[in-house]
N, C-alpha and C positions, 0 to 999 in steps of 0.2 A: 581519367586519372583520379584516384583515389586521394581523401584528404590528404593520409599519411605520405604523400609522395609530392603534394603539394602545399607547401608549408605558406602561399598567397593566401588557399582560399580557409584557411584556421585563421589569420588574419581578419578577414572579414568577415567575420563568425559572430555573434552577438551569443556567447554562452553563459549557463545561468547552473549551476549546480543547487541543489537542494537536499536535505535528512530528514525525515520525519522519525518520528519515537511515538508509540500508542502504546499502553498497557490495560487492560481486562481485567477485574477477578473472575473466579472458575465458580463457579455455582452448579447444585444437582439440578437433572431436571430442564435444564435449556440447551437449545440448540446450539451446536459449536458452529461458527462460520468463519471460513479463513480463504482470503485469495477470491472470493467470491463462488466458493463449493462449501456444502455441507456435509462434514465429518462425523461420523459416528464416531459418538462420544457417551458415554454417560454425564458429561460436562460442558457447559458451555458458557459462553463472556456473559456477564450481568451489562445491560446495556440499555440507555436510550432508544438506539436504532437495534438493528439486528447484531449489532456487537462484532463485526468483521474487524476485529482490532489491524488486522494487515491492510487492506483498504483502508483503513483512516491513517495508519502511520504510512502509508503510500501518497493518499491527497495531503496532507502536512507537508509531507516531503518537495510534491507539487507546490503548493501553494508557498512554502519556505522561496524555492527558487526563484517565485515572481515576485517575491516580498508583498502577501498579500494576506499576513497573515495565517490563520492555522484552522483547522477543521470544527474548532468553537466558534470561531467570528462567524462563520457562513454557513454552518449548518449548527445552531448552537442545540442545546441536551434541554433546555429551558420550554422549545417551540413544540406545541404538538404537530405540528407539519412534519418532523423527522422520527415522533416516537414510534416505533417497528419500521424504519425505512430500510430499504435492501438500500446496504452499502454500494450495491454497485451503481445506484440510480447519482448517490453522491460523487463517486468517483465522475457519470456521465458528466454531472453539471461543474468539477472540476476540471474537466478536461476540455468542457467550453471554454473555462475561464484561460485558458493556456493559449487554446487558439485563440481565441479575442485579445490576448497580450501579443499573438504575433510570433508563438510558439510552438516546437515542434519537440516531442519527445526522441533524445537519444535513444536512452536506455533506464530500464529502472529495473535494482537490485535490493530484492528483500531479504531478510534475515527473520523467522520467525522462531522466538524461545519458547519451546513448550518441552513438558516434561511427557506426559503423556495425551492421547496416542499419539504412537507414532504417523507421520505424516508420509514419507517415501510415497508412498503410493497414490498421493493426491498432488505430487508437487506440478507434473503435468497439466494436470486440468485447471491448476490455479494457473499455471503460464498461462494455455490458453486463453482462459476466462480475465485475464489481466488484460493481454494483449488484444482479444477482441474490444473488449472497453475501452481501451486508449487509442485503439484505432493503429497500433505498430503489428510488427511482425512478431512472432514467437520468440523468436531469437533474438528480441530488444528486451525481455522481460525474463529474469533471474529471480527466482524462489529457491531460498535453502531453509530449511529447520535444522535444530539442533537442542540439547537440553541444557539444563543447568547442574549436568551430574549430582541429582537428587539436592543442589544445595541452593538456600534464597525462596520466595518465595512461587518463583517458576519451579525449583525442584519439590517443592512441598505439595505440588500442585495445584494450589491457591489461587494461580493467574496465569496467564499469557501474558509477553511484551516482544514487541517486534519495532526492526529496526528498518526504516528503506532511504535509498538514497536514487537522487536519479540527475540526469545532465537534459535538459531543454537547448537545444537551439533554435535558430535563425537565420536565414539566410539571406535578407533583405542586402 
């Protein structure tokens, strides 16, 4: 019996919602990385690590829901241990920190604003590439783009900002 027919076992749920927010600027000449794929871009995030501004506003979101803080406190921009790190390595070691809290990922839904290019055609592989990292199903990980109809500093093309939200539980 499925939760929704079982309103006991949502009772006994230990659920933990979280929102991350990341934003990039756009610089010539670097690599663009989103969702843990690389996009051909003539543009990509100015960054610390490999600048996956989706993965970091994805572990934020994480890390928001166990109240443990944000993607500064534990992989801070200061440490050379993280400068060029593939974001997905940070997403792994956030996603220990979930299960070590006793947590399971629902679901997680990102929103990524970009002006250009267009993304359609990577949104797949970033599902994937999410959900093999987190260790869920395809179908527990939602990737959308969208622009900012040329206005703000996403439509100027000057940055990326992405939004993700996602639900942890437990079933203890």
């Amino acid at each position: 019996m499925g939760l929704a027919r079982n309103p006991a076992k949502i009772q006994d749920m230990d659920i933990r919602i979280g929102n991350g927010y990341d934003v990039h600027a756009l610089a010539q000449g670097l690599p663009l990385w989103l969702g843990g794929v690389k996009i051909e871009s003539e543009t990509g995030c100015v960054a610390h690590s490999d600048g996956d501004v989706a993965i970091h506003a994805l572990c934020d979101a994480l890390l928001g829901a166990l109240a443990l803080g944000d993607i500064g406190r534990h992989f801070p921009d200061s440490s050379d241990e993280f400068k060029g790190i593939d974001s997905k390595i940070l997403l792994e070691r956030t996603m220990e920190m979930v299960s070590e809290a006793g947590y399971r990922v629902g679901n997680a839904d990102i929103t990524i604003a970009l002006q250009r290019p267009k993304l359609a055609t990577y949104i797949g592989n970033m599902r994937e590439t999410l959900a093999r990292v987190m260790g869920v199903p395809v179908s527990a990980v939602s990737v959308k783009a969208t622009t900012t109809e040329r206005l703000g500093f996403v439509g100027r093309s000057e940055g990326c900002e992405v939004y993700a939200s996602v639900l942890l539980f437990s079933l203890e």
